[in-house]
N, C-alpha and C positions, 0 to 999 in steps of 0.2 A: 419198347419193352413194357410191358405190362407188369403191375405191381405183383408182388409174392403176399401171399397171404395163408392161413395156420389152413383155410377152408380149400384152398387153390392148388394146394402142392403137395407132389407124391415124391418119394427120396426111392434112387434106388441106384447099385452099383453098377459100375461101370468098368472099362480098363479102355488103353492107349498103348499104342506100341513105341518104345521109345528108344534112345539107342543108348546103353550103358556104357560102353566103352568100346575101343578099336584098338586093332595089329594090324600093320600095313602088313607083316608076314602070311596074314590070312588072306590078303586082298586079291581078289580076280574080276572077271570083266563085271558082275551083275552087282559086285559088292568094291567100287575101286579103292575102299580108306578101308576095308579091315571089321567091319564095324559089327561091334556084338547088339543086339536086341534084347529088351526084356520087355514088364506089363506094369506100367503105372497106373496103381488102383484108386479110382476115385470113386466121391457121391455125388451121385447128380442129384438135384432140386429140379422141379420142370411143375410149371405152372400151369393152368388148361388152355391157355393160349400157344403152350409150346415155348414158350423162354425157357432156358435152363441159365443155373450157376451147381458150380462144382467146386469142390473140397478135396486137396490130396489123402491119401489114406496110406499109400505107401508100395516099396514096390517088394518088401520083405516074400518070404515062400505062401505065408500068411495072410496076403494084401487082400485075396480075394474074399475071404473067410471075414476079417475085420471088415472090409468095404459092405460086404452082406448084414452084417454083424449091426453094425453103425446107421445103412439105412433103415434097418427093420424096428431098431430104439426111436430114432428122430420120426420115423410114420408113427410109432402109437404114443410118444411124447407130444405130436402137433396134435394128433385125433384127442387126444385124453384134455390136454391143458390149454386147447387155441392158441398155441402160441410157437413161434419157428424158433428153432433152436438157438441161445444162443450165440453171437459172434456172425450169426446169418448177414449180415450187410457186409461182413467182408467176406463172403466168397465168390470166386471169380467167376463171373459170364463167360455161359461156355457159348457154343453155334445152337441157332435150334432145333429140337426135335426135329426130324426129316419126317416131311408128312404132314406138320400141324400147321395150325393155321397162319404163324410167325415165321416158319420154315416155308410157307407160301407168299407171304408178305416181305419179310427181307432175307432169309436166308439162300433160300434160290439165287438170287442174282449173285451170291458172292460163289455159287458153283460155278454159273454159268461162265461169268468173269474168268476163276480157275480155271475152267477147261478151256476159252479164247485164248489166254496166255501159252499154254500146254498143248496147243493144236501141232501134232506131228510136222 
């Protein structure tokens, strides 16, 4: 992973589908625990080698709006003051960008890995 720096890194929202809760009474063959879904909102960090770390934001009606909200502050807080927001070293390494040069170098392989395991 290559370092984050105020000059290197663009913030921007993101979301995850996650499972909020379950009713077995709901459950049939494509869904067998019941299981509800919603959108966990986060901020991603992504550096120009394509590392990210991300920040929950939340999974409120509103997540999206705040996660927009939060990365659009932290881009002109880094651009204005050189400096990462903040609490920056604890937020958690996500996968990287798909496409960049880090999602070339080690993300890939943890696809390809996934799909040998998951082979029909």
């Amino acid at each position: 992973m290559k370092p984050f720096t105020a000059a290197n890194t663009t913030f921007s929202a993101g979301c995850d589908i996650v499972v909020t809760g379950s009713n077995p009474e709901n459950a049939d063959v494509c869904n067998p625990r019941g299981d509800y879904f919603g959108e966990a909102w986060m901020i991603f960090a992504t550096n120009e080698h394509g590392d990210r770390r991300y920040i929950d934001v939340g999974m409120d009606a509103e997540g999206r709006a705040k996660a927009d909200a939060f990365a659009t502050v932290f881009g002109v807080r880094t651009s204005r003051l050189g400096k990462l927001p903040v609490g920056f070293a604890g937020w958690r390494e996500a996968r990287p960008e798909y496409g960049s040069d880090a999602y070339v170098e080690y993300g890939a392989a943890d696809d390809i890995e996934w799909e040998r395991k998951n082979e029909g």
